[in-house]
Every structure is written in structure tokens, then in C-alpha cells.
C-alpha positions as CSV (number, residue, x, y, z in Angstrom):
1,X,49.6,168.2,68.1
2,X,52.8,168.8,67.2
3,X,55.4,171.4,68.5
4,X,59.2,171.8,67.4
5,X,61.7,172.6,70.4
6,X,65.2,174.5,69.5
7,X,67.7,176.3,71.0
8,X,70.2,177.6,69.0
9,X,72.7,178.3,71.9
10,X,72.5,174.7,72.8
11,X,72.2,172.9,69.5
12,X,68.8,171.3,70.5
13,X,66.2,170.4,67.8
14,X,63.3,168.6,69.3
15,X,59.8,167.3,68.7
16,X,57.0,166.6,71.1
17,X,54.0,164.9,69.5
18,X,50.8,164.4,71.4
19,X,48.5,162.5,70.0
20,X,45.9,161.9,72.2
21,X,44.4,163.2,75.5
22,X,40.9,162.0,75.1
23,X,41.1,159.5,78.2
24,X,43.7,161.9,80.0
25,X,47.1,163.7,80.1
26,X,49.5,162.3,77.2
27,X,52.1,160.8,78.2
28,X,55.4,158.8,76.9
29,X,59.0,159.0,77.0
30,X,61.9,160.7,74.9
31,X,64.1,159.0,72.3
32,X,67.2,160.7,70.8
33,X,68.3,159.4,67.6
34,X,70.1,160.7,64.4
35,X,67.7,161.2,61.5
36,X,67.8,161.4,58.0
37,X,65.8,164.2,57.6
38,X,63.1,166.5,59.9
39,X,60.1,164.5,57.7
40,X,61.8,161.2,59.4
41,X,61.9,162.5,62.6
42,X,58.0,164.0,62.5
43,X,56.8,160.5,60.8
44,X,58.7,158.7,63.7
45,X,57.5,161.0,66.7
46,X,53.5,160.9,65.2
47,X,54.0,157.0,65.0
48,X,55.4,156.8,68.8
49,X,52.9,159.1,70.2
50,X,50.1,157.0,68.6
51,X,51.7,153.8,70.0
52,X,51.6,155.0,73.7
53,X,48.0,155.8,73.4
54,X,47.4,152.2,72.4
55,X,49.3,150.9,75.4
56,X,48.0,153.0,77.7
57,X,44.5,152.4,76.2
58,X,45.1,148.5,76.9
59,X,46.4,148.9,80.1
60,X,43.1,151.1,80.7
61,X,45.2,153.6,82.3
62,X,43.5,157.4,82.4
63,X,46.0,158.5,79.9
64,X,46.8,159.1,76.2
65,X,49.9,159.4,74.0
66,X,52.9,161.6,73.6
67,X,56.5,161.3,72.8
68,X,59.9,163.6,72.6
69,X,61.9,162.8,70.2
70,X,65.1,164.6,70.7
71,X,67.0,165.1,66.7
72,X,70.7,164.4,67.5
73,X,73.3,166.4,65.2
């Protein structure tokens, strides 16, 4: 699942991709980074999400994968 995040007031553009919560809640942290374009910024979100369900599938925590990534301007 994907979902974009704005607030025009504020100036906040933001992605939170979840990629998994087969073994549980999703969960991962929140990275804010300049990108080149919104396609970078979905391709990098996807790709971290997917990686924290892998860790937290090794670590055989109850848990699957998300992550925010914050689009700085």
C-alpha cells in the first residue's frame, strides 16, 4: 500500500509505504531526503518497506514492513 501525505500550508510531501502485514503491524522508520523526481522517491520508499519486512522476518519478530519517506524541497 501506498499513500501520499501533503500539506500545502506546511510544505510537506510524504510517502508511507507498507509493504507487508502478513506476520503483523508494519513497521519501520522515516527518512527525509531530496529526490530527483516523485518516481525516485516511490521506487525508494517500496524498496525500504520491503527491506524491513525482511529484517523483521529474520529476527522472527510478529511484524512486517513500512517506511516514511519524507520528500525534502
Amino acid at each position: 500500500m501506498l499513500t501520499f501525505v501533503s500539506d500545502p500550508a506546511s510544505g510537506l510531501h510524504a510517502l508511507i509505504a507498507i509493504h507487508s502485514t502478513h506476520r503483523g503491524p508494519a513497521f519501520g522508520g522515516i527518512r527525509t531526503l531530496s529526490y530527483q523526481s516523485q518516481s525516485a522517491a516511490i521506487t525508494d520508499a517500496i524498496r525500504l518497506a520491503q527491506a524491513m519486512s525482511m529484517k523483521a522476518a529474520v529476527a522472527d519478530l510478529p511484524a512486517g514492513g513500512g517506511k516514511t519517506v519524507v520528500i525534502k524541497t
